[in-house]
PDB file of N, CA, C and O in Angstrom:
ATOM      1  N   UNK A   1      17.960 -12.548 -36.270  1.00  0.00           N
ATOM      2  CA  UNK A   1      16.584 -12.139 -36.514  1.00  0.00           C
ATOM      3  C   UNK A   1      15.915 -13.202 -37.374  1.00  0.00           C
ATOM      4  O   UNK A   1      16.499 -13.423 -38.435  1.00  0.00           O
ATOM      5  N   UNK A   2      14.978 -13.798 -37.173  1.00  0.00           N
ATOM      6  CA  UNK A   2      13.788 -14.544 -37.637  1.00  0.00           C
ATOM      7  C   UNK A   2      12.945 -13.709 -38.258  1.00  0.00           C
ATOM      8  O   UNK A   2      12.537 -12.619 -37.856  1.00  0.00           O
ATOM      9  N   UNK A   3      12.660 -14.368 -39.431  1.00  0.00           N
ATOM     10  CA  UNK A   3      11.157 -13.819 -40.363  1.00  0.00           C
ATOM     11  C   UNK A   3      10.233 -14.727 -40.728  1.00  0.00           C
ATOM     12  O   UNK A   3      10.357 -15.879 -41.143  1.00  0.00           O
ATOM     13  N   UNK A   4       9.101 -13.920 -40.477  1.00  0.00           N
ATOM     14  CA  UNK A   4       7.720 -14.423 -40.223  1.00  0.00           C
ATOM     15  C   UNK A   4       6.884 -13.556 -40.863  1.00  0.00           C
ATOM     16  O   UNK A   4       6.725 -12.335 -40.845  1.00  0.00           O
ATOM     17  N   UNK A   5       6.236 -14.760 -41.605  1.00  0.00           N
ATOM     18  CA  UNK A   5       4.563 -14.269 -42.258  1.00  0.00           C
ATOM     19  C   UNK A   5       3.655 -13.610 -41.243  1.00  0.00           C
ATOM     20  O   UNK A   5       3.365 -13.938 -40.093  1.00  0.00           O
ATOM     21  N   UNK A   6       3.357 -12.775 -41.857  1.00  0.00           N
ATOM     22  CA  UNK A   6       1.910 -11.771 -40.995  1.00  0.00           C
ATOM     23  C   UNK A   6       0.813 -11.281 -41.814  1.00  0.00           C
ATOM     24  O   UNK A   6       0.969 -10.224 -42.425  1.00  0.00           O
ATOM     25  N   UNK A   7      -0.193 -11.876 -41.891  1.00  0.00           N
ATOM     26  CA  UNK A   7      -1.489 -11.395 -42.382  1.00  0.00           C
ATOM     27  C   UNK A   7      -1.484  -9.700 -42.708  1.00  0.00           C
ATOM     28  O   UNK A   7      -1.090  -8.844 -41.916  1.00  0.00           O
ATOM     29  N   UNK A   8      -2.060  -9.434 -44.173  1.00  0.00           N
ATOM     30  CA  UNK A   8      -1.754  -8.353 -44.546  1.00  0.00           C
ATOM     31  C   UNK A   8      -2.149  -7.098 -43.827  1.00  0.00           C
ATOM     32  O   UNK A   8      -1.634  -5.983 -43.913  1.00  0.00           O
ATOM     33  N   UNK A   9      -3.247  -7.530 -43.043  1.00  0.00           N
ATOM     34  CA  UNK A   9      -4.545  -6.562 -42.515  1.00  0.00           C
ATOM     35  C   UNK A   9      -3.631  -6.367 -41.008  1.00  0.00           C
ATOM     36  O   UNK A   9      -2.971  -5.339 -40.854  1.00  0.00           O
ATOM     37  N   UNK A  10      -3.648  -7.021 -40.355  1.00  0.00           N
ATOM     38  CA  UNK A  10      -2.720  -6.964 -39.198  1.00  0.00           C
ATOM     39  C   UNK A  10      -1.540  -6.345 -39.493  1.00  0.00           C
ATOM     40  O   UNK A  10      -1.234  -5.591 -38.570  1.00  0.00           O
ATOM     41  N   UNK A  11      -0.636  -6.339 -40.505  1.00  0.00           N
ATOM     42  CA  UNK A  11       0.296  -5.060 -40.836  1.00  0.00           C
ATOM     43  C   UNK A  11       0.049  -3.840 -41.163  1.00  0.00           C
ATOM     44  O   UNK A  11       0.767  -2.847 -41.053  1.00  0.00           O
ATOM     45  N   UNK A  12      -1.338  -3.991 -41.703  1.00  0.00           N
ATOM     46  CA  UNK A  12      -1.399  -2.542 -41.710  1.00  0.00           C
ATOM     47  C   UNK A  12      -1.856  -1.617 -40.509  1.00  0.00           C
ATOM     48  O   UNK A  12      -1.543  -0.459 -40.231  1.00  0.00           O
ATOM     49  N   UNK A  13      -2.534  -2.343 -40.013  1.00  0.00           N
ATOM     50  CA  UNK A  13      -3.338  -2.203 -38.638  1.00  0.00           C
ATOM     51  C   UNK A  13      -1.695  -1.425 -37.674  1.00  0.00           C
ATOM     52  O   UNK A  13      -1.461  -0.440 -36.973  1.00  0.00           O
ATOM     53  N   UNK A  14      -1.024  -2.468 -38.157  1.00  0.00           N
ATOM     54  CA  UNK A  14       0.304  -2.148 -37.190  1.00  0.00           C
ATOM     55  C   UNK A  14       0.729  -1.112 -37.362  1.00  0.00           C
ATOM     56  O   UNK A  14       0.931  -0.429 -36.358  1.00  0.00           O
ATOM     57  N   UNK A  15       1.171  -0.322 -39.224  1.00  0.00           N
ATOM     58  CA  UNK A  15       1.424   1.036 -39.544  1.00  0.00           C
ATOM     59  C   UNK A  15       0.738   1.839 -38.946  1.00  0.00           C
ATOM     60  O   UNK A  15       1.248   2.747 -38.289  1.00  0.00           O
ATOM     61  N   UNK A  16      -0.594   1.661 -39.057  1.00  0.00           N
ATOM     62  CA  UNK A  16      -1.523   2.693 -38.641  1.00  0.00           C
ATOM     63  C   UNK A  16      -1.043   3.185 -37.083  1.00  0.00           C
ATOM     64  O   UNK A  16      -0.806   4.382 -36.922  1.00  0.00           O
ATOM     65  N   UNK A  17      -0.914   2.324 -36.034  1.00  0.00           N
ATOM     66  CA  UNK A  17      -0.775   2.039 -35.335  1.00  0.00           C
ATOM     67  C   UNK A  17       0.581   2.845 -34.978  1.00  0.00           C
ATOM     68  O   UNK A  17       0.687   3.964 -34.477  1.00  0.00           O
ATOM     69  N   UNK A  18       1.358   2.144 -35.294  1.00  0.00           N
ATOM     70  CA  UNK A  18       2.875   2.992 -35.325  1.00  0.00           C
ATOM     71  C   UNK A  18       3.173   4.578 -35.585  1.00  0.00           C
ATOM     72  O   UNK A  18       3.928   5.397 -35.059  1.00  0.00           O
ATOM     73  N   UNK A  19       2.529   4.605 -36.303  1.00  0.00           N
ATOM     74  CA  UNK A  19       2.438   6.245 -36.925  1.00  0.00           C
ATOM     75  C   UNK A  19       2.284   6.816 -35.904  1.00  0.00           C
ATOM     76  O   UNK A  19       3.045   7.729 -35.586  1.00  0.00           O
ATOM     77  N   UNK A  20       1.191   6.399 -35.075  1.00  0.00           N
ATOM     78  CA  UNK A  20       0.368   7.369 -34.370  1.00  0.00           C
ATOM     79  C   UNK A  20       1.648   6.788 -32.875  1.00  0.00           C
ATOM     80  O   UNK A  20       1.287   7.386 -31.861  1.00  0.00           O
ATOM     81  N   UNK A  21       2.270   6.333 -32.721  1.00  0.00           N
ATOM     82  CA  UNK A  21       2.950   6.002 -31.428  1.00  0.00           C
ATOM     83  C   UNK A  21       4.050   6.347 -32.294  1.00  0.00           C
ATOM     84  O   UNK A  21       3.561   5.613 -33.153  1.00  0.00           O
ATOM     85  N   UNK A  22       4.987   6.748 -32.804  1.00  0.00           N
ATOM     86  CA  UNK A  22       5.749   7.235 -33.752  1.00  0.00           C
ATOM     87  C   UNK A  22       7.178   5.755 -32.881  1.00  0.00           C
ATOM     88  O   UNK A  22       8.164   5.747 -32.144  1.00  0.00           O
ATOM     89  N   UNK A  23       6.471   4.970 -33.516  1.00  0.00           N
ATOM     90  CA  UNK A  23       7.368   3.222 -33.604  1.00  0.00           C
ATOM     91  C   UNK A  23       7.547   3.397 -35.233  1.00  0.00           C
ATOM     92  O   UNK A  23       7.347   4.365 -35.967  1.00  0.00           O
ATOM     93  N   UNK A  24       7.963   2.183 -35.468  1.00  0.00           N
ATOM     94  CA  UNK A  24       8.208   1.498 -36.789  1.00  0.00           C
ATOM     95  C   UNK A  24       7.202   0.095 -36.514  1.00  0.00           C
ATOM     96  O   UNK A  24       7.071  -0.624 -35.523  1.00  0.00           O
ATOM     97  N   UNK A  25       6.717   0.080 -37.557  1.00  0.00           N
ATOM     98  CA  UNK A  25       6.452  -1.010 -37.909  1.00  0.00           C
ATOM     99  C   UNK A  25       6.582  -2.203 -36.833  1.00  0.00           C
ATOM    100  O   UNK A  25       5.713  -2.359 -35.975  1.00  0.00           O
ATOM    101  N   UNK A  26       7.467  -2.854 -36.904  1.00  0.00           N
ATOM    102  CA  UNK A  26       8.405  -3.911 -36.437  1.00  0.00           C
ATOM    103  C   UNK A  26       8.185  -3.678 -34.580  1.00  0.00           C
ATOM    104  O   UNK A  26       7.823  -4.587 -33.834  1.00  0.00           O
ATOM    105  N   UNK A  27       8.438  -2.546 -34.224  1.00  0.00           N
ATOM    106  CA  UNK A  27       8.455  -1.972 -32.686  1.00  0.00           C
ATOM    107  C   UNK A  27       7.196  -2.267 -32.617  1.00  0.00           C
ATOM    108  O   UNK A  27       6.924  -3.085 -31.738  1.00  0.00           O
ATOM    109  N   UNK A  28       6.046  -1.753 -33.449  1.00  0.00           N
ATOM    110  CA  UNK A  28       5.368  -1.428 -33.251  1.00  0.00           C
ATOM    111  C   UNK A  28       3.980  -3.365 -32.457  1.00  0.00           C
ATOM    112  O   UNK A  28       3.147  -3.548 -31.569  1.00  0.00           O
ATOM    113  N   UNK A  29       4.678  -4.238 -33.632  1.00  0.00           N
ATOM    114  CA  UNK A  29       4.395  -5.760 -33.608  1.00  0.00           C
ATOM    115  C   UNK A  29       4.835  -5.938 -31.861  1.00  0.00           C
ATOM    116  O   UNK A  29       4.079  -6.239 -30.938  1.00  0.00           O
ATOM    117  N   UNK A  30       6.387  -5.621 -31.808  1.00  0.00           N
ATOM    118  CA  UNK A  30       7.007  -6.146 -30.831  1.00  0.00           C
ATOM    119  C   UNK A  30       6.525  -5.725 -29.556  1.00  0.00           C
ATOM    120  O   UNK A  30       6.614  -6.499 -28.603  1.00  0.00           O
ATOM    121  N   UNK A  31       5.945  -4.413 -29.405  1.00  0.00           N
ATOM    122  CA  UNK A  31       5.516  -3.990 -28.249  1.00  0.00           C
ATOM    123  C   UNK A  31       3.977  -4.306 -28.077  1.00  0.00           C
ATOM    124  O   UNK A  31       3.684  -3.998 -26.921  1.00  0.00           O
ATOM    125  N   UNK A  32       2.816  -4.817 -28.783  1.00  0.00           N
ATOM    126  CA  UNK A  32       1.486  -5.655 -28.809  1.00  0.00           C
ATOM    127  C   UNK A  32       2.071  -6.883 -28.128  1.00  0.00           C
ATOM    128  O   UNK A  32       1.746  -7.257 -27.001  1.00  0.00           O
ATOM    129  N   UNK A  33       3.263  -7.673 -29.179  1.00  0.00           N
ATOM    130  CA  UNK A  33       3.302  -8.757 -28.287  1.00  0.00           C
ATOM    131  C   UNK A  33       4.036  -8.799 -26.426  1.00  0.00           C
ATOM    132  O   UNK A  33       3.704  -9.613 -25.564  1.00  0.00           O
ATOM    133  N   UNK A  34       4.914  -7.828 -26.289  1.00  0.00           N
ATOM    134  CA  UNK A  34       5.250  -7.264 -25.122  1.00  0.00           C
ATOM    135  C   UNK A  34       3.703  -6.901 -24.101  1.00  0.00           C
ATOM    136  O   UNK A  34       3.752  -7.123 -22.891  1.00  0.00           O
ATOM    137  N   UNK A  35       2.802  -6.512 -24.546  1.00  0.00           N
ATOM    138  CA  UNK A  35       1.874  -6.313 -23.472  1.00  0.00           C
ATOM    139  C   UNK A  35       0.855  -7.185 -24.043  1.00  0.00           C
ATOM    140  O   UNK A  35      -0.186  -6.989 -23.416  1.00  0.00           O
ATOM    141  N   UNK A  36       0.716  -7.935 -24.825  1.00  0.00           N
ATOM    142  CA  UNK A  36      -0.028  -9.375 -24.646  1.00  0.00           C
ATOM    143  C   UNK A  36       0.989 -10.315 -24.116  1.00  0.00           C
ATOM    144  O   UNK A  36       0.259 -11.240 -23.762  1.00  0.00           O
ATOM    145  N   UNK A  37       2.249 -10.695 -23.820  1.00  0.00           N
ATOM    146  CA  UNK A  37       2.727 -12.081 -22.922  1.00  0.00           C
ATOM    147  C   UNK A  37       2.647 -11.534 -21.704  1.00  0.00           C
ATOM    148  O   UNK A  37       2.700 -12.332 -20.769  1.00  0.00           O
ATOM    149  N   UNK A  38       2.486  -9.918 -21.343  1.00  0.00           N
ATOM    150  CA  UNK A  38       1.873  -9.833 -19.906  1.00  0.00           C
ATOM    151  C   UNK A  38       1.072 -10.129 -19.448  1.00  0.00           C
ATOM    152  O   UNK A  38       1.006 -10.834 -18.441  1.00  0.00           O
ATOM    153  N   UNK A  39      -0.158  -9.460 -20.341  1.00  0.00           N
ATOM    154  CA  UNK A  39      -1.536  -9.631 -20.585  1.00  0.00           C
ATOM    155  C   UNK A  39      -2.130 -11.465 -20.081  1.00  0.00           C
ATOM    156  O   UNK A  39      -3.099 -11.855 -19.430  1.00  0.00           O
ATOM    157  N   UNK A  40      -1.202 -12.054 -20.639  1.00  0.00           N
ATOM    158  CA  UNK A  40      -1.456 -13.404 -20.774  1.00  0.00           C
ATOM    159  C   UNK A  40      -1.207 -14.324 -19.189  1.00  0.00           C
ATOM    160  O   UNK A  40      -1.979 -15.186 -18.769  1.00  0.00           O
ATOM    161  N   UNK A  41       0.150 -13.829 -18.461  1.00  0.00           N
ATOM    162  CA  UNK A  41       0.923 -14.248 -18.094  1.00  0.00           C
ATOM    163  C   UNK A  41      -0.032 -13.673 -16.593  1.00  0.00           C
ATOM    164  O   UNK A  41      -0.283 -14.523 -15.739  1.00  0.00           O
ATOM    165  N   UNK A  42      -0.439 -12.431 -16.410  1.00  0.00           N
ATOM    166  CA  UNK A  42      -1.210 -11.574 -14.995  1.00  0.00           C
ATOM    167  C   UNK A  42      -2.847 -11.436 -16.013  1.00  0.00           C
ATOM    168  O   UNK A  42      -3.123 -10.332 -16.482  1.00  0.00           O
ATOM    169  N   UNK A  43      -3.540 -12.305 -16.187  1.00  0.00           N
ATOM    170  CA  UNK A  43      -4.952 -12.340 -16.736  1.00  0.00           C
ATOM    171  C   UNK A  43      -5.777 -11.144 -15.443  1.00  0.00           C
ATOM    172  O   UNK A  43      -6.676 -10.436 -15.897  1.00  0.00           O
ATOM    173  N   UNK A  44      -5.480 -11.012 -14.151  1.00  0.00           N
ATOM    174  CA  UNK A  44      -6.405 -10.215 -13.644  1.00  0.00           C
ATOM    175  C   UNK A  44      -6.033  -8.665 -13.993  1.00  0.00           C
ATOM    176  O   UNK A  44      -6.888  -7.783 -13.909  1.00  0.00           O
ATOM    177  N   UNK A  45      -4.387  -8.345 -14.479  1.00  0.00           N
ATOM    178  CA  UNK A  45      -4.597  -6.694 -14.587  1.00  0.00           C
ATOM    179  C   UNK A  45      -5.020  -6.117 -16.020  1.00  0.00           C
ATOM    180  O   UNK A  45      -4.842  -6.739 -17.068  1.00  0.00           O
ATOM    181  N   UNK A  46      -5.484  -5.111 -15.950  1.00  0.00           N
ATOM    182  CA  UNK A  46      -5.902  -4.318 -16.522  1.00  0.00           C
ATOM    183  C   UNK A  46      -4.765  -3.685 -17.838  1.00  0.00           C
ATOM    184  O   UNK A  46      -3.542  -3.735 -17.710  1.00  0.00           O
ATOM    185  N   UNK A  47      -5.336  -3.216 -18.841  1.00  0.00           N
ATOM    186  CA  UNK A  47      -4.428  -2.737 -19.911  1.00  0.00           C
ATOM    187  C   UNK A  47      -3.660  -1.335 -19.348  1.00  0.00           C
ATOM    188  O   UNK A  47      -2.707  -0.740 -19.852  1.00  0.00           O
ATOM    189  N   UNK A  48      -4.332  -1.064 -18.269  1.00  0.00           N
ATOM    190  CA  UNK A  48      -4.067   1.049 -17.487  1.00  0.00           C
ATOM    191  C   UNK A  48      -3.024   0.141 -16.853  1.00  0.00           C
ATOM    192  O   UNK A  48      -1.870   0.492 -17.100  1.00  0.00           O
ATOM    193  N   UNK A  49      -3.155  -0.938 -16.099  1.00  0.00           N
ATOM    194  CA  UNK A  49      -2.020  -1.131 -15.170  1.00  0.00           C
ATOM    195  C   UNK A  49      -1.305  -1.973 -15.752  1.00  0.00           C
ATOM    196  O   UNK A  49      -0.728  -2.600 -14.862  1.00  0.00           O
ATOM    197  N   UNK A  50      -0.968  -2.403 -16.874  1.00  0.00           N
ATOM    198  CA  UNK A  50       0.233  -2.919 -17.338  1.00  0.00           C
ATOM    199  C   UNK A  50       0.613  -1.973 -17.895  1.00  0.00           C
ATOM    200  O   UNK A  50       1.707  -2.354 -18.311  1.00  0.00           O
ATOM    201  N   UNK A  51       0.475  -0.863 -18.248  1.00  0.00           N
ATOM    202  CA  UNK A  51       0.694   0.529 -18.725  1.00  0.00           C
ATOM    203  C   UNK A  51       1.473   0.912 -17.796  1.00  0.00           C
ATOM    204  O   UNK A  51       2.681   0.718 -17.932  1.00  0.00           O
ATOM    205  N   UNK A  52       1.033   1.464 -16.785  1.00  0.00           N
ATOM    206  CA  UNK A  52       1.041   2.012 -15.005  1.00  0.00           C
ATOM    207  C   UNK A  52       2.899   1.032 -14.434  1.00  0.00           C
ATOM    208  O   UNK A  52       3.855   1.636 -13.946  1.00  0.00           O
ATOM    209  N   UNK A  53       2.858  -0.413 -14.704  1.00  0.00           N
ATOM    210  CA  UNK A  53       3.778  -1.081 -14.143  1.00  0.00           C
ATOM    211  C   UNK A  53       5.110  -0.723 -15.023  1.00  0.00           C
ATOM    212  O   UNK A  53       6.205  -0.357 -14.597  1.00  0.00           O
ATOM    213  N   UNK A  54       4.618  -0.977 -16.629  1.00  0.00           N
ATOM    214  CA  UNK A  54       6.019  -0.547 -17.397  1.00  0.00           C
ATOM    215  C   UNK A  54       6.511   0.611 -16.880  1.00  0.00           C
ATOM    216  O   UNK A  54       7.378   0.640 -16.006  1.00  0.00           O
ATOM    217  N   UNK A  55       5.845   1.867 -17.529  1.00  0.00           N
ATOM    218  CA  UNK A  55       5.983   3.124 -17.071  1.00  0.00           C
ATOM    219  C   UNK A  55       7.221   3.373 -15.679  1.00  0.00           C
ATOM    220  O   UNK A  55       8.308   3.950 -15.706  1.00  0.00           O
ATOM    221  N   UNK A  56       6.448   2.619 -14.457  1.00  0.00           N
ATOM    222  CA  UNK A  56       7.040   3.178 -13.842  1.00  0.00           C
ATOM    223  C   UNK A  56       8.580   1.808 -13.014  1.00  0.00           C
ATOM    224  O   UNK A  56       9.091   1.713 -11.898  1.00  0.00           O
ATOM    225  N   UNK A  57       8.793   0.894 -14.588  1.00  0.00           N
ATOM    226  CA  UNK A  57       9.714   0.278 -14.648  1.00  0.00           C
ATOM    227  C   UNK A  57      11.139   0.887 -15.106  1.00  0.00           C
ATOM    228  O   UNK A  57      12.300   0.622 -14.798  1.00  0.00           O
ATOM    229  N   UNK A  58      10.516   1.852 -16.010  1.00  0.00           N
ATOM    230  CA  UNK A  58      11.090   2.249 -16.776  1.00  0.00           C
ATOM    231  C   UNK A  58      11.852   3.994 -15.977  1.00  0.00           C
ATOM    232  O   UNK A  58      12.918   4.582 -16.158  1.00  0.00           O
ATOM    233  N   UNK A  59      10.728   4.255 -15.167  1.00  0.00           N
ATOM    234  CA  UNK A  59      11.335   5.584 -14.212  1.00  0.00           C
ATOM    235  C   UNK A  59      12.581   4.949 -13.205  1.00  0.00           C
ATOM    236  O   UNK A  59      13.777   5.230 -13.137  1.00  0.00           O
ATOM    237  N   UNK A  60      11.765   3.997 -12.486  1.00  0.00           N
ATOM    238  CA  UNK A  60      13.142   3.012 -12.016  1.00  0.00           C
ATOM    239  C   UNK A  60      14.542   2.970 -12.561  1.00  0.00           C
ATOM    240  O   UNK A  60      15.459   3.465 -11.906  1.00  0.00           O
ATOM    241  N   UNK A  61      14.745   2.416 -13.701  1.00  0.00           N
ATOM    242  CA  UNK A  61      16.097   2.392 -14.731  1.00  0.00           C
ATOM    243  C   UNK A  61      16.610   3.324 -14.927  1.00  0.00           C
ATOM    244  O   UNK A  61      17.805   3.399 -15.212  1.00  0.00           O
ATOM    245  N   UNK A  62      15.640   4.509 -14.797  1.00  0.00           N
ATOM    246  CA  UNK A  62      16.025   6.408 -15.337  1.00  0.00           C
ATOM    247  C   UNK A  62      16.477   6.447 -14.326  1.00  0.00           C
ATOM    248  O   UNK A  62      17.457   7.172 -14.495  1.00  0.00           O
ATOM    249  N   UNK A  63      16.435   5.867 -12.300  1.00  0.00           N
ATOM    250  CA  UNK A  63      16.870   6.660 -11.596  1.00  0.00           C
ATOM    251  C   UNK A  63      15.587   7.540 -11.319  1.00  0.00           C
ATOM    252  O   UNK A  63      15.714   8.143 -10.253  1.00  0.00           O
ATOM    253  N   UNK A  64      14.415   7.788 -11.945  1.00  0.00           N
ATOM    254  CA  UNK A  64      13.380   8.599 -11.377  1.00  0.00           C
ATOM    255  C   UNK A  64      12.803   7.980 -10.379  1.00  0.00           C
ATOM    256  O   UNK A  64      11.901   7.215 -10.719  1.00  0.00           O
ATOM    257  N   UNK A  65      13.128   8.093  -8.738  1.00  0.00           N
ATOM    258  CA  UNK A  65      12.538   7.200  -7.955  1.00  0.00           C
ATOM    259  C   UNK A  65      12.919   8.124  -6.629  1.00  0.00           C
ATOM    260  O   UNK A  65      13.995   8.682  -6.414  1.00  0.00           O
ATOM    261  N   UNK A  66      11.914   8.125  -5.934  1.00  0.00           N
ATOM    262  CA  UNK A  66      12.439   8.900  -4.028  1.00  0.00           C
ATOM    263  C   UNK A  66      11.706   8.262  -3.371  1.00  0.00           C
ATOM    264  O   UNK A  66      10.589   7.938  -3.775  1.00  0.00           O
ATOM    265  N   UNK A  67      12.284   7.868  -1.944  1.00  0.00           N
ATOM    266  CA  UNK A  67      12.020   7.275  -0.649  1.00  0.00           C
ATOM    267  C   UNK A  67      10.382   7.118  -0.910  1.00  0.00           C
ATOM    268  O   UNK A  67       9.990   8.019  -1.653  1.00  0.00           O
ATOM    269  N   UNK A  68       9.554   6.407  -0.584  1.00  0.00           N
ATOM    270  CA  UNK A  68       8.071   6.580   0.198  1.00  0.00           C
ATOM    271  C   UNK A  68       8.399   6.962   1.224  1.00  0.00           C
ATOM    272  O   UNK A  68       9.424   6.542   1.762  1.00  0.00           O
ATOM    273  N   UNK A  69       7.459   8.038   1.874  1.00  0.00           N
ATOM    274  CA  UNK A  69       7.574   8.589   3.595  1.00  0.00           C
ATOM    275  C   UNK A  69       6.244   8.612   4.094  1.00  0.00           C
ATOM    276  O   UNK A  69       5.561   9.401   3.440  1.00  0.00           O
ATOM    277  N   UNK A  70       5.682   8.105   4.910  1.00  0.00           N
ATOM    278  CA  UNK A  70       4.756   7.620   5.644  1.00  0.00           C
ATOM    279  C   UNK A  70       4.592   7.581   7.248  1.00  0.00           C
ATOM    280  O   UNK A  70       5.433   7.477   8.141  1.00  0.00           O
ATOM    281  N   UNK A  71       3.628   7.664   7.265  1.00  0.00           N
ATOM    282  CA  UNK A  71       3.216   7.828   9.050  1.00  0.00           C
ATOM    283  C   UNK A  71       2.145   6.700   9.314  1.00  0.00           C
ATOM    284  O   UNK A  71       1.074   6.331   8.831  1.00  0.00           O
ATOM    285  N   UNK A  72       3.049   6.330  10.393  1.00  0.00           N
ATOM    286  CA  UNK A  72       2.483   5.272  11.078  1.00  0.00           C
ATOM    287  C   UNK A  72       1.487   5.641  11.715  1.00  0.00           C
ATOM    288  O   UNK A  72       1.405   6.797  12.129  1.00  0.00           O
ATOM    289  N   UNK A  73       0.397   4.602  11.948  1.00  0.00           N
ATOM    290  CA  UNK A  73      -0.959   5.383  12.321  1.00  0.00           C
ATOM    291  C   UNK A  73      -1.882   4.102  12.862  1.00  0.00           C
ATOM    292  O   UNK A  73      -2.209   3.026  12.361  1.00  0.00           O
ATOM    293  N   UNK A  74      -2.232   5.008  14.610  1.00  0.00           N
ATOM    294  CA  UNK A  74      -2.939   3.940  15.218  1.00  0.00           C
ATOM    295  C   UNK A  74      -4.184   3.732  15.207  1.00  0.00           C
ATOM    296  O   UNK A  74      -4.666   4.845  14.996  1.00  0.00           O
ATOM    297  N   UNK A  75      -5.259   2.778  15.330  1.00  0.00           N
ATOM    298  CA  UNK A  75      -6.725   3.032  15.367  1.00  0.00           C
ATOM    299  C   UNK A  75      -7.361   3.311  16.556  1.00  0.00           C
ATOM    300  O   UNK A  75      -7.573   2.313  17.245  1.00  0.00           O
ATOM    301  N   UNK A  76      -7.779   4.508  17.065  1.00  0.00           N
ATOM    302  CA  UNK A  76      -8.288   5.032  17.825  1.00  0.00           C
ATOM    303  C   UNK A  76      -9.857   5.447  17.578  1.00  0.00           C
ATOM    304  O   UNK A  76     -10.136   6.499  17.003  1.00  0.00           O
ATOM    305  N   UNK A  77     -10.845   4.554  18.050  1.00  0.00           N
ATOM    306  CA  UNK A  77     -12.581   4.390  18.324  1.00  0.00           C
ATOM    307  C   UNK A  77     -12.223   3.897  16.712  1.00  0.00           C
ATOM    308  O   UNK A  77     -11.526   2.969  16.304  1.00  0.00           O
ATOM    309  N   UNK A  78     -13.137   5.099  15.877  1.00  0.00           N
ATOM    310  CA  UNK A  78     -13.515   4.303  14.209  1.00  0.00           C
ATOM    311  C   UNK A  78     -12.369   5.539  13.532  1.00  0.00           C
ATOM    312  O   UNK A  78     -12.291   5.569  12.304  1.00  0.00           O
ATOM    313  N   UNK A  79     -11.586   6.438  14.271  1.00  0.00           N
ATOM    314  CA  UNK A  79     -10.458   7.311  13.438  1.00  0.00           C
ATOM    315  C   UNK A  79      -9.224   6.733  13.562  1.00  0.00           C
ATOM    316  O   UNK A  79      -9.143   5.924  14.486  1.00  0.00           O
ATOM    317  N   UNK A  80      -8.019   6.947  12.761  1.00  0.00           N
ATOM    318  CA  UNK A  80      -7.059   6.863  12.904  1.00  0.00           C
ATOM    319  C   UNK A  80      -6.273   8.025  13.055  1.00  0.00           C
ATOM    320  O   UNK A  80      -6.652   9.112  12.618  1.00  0.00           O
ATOM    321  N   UNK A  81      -4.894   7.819  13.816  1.00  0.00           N
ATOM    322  CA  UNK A  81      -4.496   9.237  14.351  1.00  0.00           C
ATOM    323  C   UNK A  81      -2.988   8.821  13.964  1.00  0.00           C
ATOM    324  O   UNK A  81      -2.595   7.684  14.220  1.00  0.00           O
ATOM    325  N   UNK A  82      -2.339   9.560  13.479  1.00  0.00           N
ATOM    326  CA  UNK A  82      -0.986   9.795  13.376  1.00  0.00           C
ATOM    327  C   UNK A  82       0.104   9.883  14.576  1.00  0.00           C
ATOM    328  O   UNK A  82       0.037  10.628  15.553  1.00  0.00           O
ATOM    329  N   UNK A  83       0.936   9.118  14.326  1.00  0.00           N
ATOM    330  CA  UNK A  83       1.778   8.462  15.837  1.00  0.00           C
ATOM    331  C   UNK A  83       2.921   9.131  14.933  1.00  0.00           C
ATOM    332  O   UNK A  83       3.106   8.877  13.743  1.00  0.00           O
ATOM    333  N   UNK A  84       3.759  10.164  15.828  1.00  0.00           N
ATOM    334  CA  UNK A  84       4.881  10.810  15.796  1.00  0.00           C
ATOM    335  C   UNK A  84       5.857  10.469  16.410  1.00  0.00           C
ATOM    336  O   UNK A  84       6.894  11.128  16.337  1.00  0.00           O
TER     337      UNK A  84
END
């Protein structure tokens, strides 16, 4: 583990912060910078969908995951119709 200076206001910002996400402190740093090197890294998504991607990274690892099931579907005039 490495230690590093952090501006006083930005730590507290972080408690505040933590409390209310019931992190520590420290988690609390580590997971801002976790969705800012995303943030940084995919500049077009959104803060909901780097939210949206962990989330359901994390159902993945749990094993929370079932088939997609879908119907193939042809274009018929301006409707589409379900091919069985």
């Amino acid at each position: 583990m490495t230690a590093i200076n952090l501006d006083k206001q930005f730590i507290s910002e972080a408690r505040i912060y933590s409390k209310a996400q019931s992190r520590s402190v420290p988690k609390q740093i580590e997971h801002w910078a976790k969705i800012g090197r995303i943030a940084e890294d995919n500049p077009d998504l959104t803060y909901a969908q780097i939210r949206s991607i962990l989330l359901g990274m994390e159902d993945v690892k749990a094993g929370r995951t079932m088939e997609f099931q879908y119907a193939e579907t042809e274009q018929i005039g301006n409707k589409n119709k379900s091919v069985k």
